[in-house]
N, C-alpha and C positions, 0 to 999 in steps of 0.2 A: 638421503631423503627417506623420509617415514614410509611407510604400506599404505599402498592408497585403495582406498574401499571402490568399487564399480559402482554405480548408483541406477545403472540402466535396468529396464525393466524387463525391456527385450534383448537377451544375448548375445543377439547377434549381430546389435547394433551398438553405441556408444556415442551420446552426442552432448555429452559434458566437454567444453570445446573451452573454457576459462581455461588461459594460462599456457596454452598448449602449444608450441612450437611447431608440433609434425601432429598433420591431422588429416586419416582415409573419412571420407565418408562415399559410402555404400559405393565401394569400390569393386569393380569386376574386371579382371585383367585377364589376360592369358598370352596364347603363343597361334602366331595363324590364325586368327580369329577363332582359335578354342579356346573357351575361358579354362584358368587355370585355378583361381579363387575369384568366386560371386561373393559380392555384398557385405563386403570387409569393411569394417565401421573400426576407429581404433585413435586416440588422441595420445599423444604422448608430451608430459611437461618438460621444462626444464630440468636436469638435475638428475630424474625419473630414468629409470630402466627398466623399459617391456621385455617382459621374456616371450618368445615367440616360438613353440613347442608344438609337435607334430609327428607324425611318422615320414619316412623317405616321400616325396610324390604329395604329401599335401596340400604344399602351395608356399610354402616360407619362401625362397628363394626368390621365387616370384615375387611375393609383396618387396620385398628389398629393391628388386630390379625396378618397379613402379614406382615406389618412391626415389629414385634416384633420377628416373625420368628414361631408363634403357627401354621399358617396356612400354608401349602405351595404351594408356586407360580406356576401355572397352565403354563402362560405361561409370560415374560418380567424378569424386574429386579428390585430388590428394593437396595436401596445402602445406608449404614449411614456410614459416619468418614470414609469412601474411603475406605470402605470392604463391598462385600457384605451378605445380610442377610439372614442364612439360618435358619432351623428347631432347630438349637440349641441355646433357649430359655435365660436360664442361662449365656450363653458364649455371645450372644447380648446385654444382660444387664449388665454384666459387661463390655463392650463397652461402654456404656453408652445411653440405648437406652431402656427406664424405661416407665411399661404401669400403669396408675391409672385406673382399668377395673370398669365398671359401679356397683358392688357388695363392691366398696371399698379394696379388700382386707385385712379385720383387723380381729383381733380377738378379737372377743365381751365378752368374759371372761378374759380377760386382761386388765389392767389402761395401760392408755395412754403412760407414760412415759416407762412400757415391750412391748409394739408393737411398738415405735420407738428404744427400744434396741435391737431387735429382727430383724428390718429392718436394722439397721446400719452395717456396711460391713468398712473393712480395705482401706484405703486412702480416705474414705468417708468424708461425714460431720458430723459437732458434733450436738448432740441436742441442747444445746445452741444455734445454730446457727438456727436452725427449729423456735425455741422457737423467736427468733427473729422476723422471719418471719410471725409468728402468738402466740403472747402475750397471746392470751384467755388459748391455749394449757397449758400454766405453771402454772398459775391456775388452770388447772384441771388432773396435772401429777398423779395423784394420783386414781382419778376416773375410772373406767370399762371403757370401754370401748362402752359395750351394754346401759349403761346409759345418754350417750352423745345424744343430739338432733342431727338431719341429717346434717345441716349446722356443728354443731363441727365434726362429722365423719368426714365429707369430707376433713375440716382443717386438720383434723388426716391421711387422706388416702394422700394426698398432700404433708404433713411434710415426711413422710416416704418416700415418692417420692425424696423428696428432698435429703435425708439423701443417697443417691447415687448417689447424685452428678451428675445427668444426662448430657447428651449434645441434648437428643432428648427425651421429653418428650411428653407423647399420654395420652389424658384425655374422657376416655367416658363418658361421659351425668353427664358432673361435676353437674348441677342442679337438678338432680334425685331428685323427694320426699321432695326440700328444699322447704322453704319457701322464700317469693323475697325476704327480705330483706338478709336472707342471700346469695341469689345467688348475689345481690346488694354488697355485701360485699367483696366474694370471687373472686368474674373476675378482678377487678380492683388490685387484688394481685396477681390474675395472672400475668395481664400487668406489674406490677413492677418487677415480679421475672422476667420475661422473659429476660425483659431489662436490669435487674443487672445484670445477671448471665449468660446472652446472650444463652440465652437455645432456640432452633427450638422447636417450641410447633404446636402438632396435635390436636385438641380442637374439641368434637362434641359436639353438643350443640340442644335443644331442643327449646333455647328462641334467636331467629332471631336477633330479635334486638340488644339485650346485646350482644350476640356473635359480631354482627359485631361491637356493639362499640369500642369495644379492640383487634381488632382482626387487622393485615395486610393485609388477605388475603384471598378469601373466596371461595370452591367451594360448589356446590349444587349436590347433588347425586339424582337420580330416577330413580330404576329399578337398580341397579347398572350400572350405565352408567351416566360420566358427564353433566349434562342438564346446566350448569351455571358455568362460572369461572369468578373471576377479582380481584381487588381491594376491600379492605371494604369499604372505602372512596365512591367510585364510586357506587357499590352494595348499601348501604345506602338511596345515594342519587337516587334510580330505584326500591325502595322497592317492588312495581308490580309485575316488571319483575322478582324480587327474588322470590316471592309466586307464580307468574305462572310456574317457574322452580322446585319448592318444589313440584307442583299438578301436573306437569308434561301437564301444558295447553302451554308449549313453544312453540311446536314445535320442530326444528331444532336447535340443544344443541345452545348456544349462549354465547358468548364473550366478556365480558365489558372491559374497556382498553386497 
């Protein structure tokens, strides 16, 4: 999918809603009735990959957990596939609105090939078809799962992703603990599933740059509060401005596109 330009006036908001599969509007969540991020505005299309960028404690994780419906909405609205999302977790995801949480979700006493059985679900995908998607996987169906090095986990926590067939996919800190080459490996497979399979991807990311090379769209969180939105295209080409929005030396949230 092409770089898609922001159109909004106000940054902190977003309410170009055409087209858009997974859509906050002026979201405020948190934990205990502390908010964790206020007034999180944010649409994401088909096909589209938001990059969702921040320092430790800003609020990324949180918006994931919102949109999947573990957290609930303090105050605004979250909406995927023209219903909205509430506290039931299970019945969201079979909608198709599927989270790979930063712990991977697998089971490390298990080979590869029983945690993708174990994930697979009726009118889903077949393993073949994961296997597809990542080769290394079938050469190692056999194998623990506790024995896999981090980049194969994550292949493993992604294929299982897969294998439901999402329409709105949330990926926390897919580069956790890997080493580059494999995060060099794994985004760029992102970008290809996104685009075949026309999946809305939520993508937090820890490495700036990789994230916005493949990414559509990008906001910056700080404090839980929008400090940065735009284009990746654009955000790229302002690298500054994106690390003064991460350290939160902006100032006044700010706008690219």
């Amino acid at each position: 999918m092409s770089d898609m330009s922001d159109t909004t006036t106000d940054p902190t908001t977003d309410t170009t809603t055409g087209g858009a599969v997974l859509t906050f509007d002026q979201v405020t969540v948190g934990h205990g009735g502390v908010p964790a991020v206020r007034d999180f505005s944010a649409n994401v299309a088909p096909g589209e990959i938001l990059a969702l960028l921040g320092p430790n404690g800003a609020g990324k994780t949180t918006t994931l957990l919102a949109a999947v419906g573990a957290l609930p909405v303090m105050s605004g609205a979250i909406t995927a596939l023209g219903a909205s999302i509430d506290g039931r977790v299970e019945r969201n995801a079979r909608r198709g609105v599927t989270l790979v949480p930063d712990n991977r979700g697998l089971f490390h006493r298990l080979s590869v090939t029983d945690n993708l059985r174990l994930a697979k679900r009726k009118g889903g995908g077949s393993i073949d078809s994961v296997y597809e998607n990542f080769p290394k996987l079938r050469s190692l169906r056999g194998r623990r799962c506790g024995n896999l090095s981090g980049g194969e986990q994550q292949m493993l926590a992604l294929a299982k992703a897969l294998l439901t067939k999402p329409s709105v996919l949330l990926i926390d800190e897919l580069s956790l603990g890997l080493s580059p080459i494999a995060v060099q490996d794994l985004l760029p497979r992102l970008r290809a599933i996104a685009d075949d399979q026309k999946m809305a991807v939520i993508l937090v990311e820890q490495h700036i740059d990789l994230a916005l090379g493949i990414a559509d769209s990008a906001i910056v969180l700080h404090h839980g509060r929008v400090a940065l939105r735009g284009s990746a295209r654009e955000l790229r080409e302002r690298r500054d401005t994106v690390e003064a929005a991460y350290f939160g030396r902006l100032g006044e949230p700010d706008n690219v596109g």
